[in-house]
C-alpha positions, 0 to 999 in steps of 0.5 A: 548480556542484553535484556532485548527479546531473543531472535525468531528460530527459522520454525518460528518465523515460517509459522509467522509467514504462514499466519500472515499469508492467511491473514491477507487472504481472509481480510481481502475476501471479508473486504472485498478487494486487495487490501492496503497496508492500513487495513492490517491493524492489530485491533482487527485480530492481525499482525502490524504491518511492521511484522509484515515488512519484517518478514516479507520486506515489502508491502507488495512481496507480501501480496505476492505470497497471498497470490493478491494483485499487488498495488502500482502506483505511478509516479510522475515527475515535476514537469508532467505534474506541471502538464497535467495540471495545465491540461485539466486546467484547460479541460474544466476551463478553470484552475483546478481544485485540489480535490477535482485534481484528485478525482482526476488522478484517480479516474488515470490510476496516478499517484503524485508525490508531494513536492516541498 
């Protein structure tokens, strides 16, 4: 017989769902935007984001369920990583710092994956 905790009943995991859907509506109206998975921290009185994934699976599923906007991110290949740094090279006329880089990133809503 193991020691572990026992699984969660149906009822229990539903009622868990709820409270986490109330929770995401609540912190996105008292910050003001949608929030991100750091903002859900138990020191702020709100499950971890491990529970979250635990039940909805994703991040961006549990967004859906709050009826919140879910957070995209673009992603871009190595070639056009490559591109775009050479064009903001040439726009600034100057190698680009990691943070005008950044700030450029920002203003075409792009993420960029880190590459070894």
């Amino acid at each position: 017989m193991s020691m572990g905790r026992k699984p969660f009943t149906s009822d229990q995991i539903e009622e868990r769902r709820k409270k986490l859907i109330t929770q995401g509506g609540e912190l996105a109206l008292q910050i003001g935007r949608v929030p991100h998975a750091k903002d859900f921290k138990k020191e702020n009185g709100t499950y971890s984001y491990t529970a979250i994934r635990n039940v909805f699976g994703s991040w961006n599923l549990f967004l859906k369920e709050c009826n919140l906007k879910e957070n995209k991110a673009t992603y871009v290949s190595k070639e056009d990583l490559i591109w775009l740094l050479l064009s903001l090279k040439r726009l600034l006329d100057k190698t680009p710092t990691k943070s005008e880089y950044t700030e450029y990133a920002k203003k075409i809503a792009l993420v960029v994956p880190r590459y070894p």
